[in-house]
C-alpha positions, 0 to 999 in steps of 0.5 A, a space after each residue: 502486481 496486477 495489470 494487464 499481464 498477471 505476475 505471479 510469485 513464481 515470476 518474480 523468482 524466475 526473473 531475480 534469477 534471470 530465467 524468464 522470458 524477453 516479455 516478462 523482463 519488459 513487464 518487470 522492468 518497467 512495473 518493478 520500479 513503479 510498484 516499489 515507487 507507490 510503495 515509498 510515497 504511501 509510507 513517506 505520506 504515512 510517516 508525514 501524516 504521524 509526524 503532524 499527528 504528533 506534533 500537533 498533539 491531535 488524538 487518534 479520532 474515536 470510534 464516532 468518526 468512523 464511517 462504518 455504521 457499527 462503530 457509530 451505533 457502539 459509540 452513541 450507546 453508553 
């Protein structure tokens, strides 16, 4: 969890126990639930993304779709 202030681990387990400062309380308070928001919308967009995948029985793209040079040289060559 990056920002203007760095939370560590170690944060995070002092302020589940309830052993941290009134700043990283603020800081937590108001990240935690933006943080583990993101992290839901990300994985409802990839379970809608599988479901129309599959429901429009389109295959996975090949290796020729890839935007990395590699794997389009790998897949021209037979």
């Amino acid at each position: 969890m990056l920002g203007d202030r760095l939370v560590l681990l170690g944060d995070l387990v002092n302020w589940v126990n309830g052993a941290t400062g009134p700043a990283l309380t603020f800081v937590l308070d108001q990240r935690l639930p933006r943080v583990l928001a993101a992290l839901a919308a990300g994985a409802a967009l990839a379970a809608a993304g599988c479901g129309v995948q599959s429901v429009c029985r389109n295959p996975w793209p090949n290796r020729a779709c890839s935007a990395s040079p590699r794997a389009r040289a790998s897949a021209r060559s037979p």
